[in-house]
C-alpha positions as CSV (number, residue, x, y, z in Angstrom):
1,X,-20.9,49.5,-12.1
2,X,-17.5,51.5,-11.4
3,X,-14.6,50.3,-12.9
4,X,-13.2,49.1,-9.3
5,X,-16.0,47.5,-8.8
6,X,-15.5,45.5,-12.4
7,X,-12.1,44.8,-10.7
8,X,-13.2,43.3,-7.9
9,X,-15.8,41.2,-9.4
10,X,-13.3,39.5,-12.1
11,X,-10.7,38.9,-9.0
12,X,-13.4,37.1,-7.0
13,X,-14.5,35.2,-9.8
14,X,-11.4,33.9,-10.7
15,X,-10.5,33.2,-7.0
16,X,-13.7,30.9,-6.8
17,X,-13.1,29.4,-10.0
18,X,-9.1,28.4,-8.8
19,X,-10.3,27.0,-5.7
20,X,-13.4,24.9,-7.3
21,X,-11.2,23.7,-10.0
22,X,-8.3,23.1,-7.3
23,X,-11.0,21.0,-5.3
24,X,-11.9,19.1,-8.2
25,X,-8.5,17.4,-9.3
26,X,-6.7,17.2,-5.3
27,X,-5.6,13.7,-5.0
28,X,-6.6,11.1,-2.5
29,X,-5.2,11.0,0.8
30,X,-2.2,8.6,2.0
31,X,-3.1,5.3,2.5
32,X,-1.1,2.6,4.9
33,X,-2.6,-1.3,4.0
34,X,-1.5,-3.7,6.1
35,X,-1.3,-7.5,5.5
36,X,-1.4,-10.1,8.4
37,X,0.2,-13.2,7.6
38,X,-0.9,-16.2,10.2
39,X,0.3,-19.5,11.7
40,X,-2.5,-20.8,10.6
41,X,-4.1,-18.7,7.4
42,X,-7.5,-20.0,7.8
43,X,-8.0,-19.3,11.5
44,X,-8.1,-15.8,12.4
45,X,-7.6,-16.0,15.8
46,X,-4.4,-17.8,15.2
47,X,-1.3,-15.5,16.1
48,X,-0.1,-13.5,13.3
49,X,3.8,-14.4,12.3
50,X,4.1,-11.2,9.7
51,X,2.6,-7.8,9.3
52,X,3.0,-6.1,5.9
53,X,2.2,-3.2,5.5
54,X,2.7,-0.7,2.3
55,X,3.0,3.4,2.9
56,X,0.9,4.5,-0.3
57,X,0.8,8.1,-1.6
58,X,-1.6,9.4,-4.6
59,X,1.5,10.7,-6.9
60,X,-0.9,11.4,-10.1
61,X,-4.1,11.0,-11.4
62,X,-6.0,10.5,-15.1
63,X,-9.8,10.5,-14.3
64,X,-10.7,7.6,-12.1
65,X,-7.1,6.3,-12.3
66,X,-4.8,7.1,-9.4
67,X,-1.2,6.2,-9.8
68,X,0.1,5.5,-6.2
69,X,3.8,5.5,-4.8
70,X,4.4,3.2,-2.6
71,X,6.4,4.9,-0.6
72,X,7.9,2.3,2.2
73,X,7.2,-1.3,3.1
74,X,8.0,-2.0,6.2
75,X,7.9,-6.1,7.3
76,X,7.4,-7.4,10.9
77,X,8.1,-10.6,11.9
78,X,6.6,-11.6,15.7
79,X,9.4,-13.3,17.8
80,X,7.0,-14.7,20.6
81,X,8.5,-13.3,24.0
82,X,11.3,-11.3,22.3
83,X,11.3,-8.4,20.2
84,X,9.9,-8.5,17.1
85,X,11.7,-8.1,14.0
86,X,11.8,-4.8,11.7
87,X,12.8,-5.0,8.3
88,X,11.7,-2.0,5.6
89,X,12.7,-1.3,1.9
90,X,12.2,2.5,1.4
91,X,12.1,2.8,-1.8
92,X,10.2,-0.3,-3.6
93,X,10.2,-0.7,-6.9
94,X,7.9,-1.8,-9.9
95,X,7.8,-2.9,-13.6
96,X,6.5,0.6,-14.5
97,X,8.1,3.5,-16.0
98,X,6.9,5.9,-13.1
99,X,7.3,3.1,-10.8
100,X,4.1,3.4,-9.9
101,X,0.9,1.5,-8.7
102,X,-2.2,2.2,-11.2
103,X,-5.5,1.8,-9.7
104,X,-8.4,2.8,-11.0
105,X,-11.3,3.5,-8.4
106,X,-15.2,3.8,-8.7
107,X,-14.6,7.0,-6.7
108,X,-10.7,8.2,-6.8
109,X,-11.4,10.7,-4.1
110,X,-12.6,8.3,-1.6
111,X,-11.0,4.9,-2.7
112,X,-12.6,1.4,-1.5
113,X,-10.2,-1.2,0.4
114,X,-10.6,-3.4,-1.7
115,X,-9.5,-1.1,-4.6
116,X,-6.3,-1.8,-3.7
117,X,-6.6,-6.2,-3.4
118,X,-4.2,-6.5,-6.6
119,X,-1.1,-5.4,-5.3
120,X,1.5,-5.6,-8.1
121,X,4.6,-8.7,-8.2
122,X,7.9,-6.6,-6.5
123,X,11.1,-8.1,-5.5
124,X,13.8,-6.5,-3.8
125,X,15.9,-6.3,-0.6
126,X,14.6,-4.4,3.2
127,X,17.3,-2.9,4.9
128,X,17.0,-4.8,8.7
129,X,16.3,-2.2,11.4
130,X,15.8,-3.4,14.5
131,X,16.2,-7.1,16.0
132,X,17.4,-8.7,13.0
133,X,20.3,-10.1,11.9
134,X,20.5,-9.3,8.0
135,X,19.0,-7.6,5.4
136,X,15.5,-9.4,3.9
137,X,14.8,-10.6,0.4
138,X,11.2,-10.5,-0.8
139,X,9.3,-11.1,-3.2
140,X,5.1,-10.4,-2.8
141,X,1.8,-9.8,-4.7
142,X,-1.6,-10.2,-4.0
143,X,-4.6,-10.7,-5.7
144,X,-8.6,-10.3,-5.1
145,X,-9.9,-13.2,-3.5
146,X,-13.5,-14.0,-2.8
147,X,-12.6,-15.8,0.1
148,X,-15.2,-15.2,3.1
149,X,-12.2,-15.6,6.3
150,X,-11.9,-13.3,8.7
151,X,-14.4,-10.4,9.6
152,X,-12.2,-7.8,7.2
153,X,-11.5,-8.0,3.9
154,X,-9.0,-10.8,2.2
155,X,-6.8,-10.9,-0.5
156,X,-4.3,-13.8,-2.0
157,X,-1.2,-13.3,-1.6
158,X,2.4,-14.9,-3.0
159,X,5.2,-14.0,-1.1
160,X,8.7,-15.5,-0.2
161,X,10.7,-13.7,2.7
162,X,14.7,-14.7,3.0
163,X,17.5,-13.8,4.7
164,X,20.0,-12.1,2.9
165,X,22.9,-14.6,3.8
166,X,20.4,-17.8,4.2
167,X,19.7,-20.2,1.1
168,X,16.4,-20.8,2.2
169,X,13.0,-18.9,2.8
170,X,12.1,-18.4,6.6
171,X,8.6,-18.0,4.8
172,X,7.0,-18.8,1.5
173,X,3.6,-19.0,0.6
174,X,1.9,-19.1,-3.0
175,X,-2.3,-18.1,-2.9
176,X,-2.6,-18.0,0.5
177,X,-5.4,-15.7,1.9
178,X,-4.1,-13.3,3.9
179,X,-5.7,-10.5,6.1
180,X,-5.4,-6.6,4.4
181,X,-6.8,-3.9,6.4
C-alpha cells in the first residue's frame, strides 16, 4: 500500500467515524405540545375556550435525559364570533439553573407524547399580541393522568390565567384533565 494510499484510507476512516459518532449524540427534533382547555373538561366535543401550546427545543442531552428549552408559549383564548385572543411569553422561565425542562425518555431520539405529561410549575407574564387588552399573568403545570377522556392523550393540569390590570382570574383550574397533543 503506497503511502497516498495510507492517506486516503486514515481520511476516510476518520470521516466515517465523525459522521457515526455525530449521528449518535444529534438531539431530538423540535417539539410544539398543545393543551386544549374546554367548557366542559370532560366532554370532548365541548368547544375549547384555551389552546396552550409550548415551542420546545432539545438544548442538551446526558444519555436518555434531554433537557428542553421551552422556547415560547403562546395562549389562545376563543372569543366565539370575534377574534380570538393571542397572548405569548417568549422567553418562559423555570426553577432550574439552565432554565431548562429535564426529561428523560425510553428513546431520546424519538421521544413519546406522553414523555412530556409532567410539564414543570412556571409563572410569569405573556406580552398580549393581538385582540387583547393587556398583558396575561399565568401560572400552569401539568401532570400524568391516567384518565381515559378524549381519543388523545390527557394530562392534569393547574393553571390560573389573569389579566394584568384585573384582580381576578378569567380562568383557574386546579387537576383538571386537559387535552395535550
Amino acid at each position: 500500500m503506497t503511502r497516498n494510499s495510507r492517506t486516503i484510507l486514515r481520511t476516510i476512516s476518520a470521516a466515517a467515524f465523525l459522521s457515526i459518532t455525530t449521528a449518535a449524540f444529534a438531539l431530538p427534533s423540535n417539539r410544539t405540545i398543545t393543551y386544549s382547555i374546554r367548557e366542559t373538561p370532560t366532554n370532548e366535543e365541548s368547544d375549547v375556550l384555551w389552546t396552550i401550546t409550548l415551542h420546545l427545543h432539545a438544548a442538551m442531552q446526558s444519555g436518555s435525559a434531554v433537557g428542553w428549552q421551552v422556547t415560547q408559549i403562546d395562549f389562545r383564548r376563543t372569543n366565539g364570533e370575534s377574534p380570538d385572543s393571542l397572548w405569548t411569553d417568549s422567553n418562559p422561565e423555570f426553577n432550574d439553573t439552565e432554565n431548562l425542562w429535564w426529561i428523560t425518555h425510553g428513546n431520546p431520539n424519538n421521544p413519546a407524547e406522553r414523555d412530556f405529561d409532567n410539564f414543570p410549575y412556571t409563572t410569569k407574564t405573556a406580552a398580549a399580541v393581538s385582540n387583547a387588552a393587556d398583558d396575561l399573568d399565568y401560572e400552569l403545570e401539568t401532570a400524568t393522568s391516567s384518565s381515559g377522556l378524549f381519543s388523545g392523550s390527557v394530562v392534569s393540569a393547574s393553571y390560573a390565567l389573569k389579566l394584568v390590570e384585573e384582580e381576578e382570574p378569567i380562568a383557574e383550574e386546579a387537576d383538571e384533565p386537559v387535552e395535550a397533543r
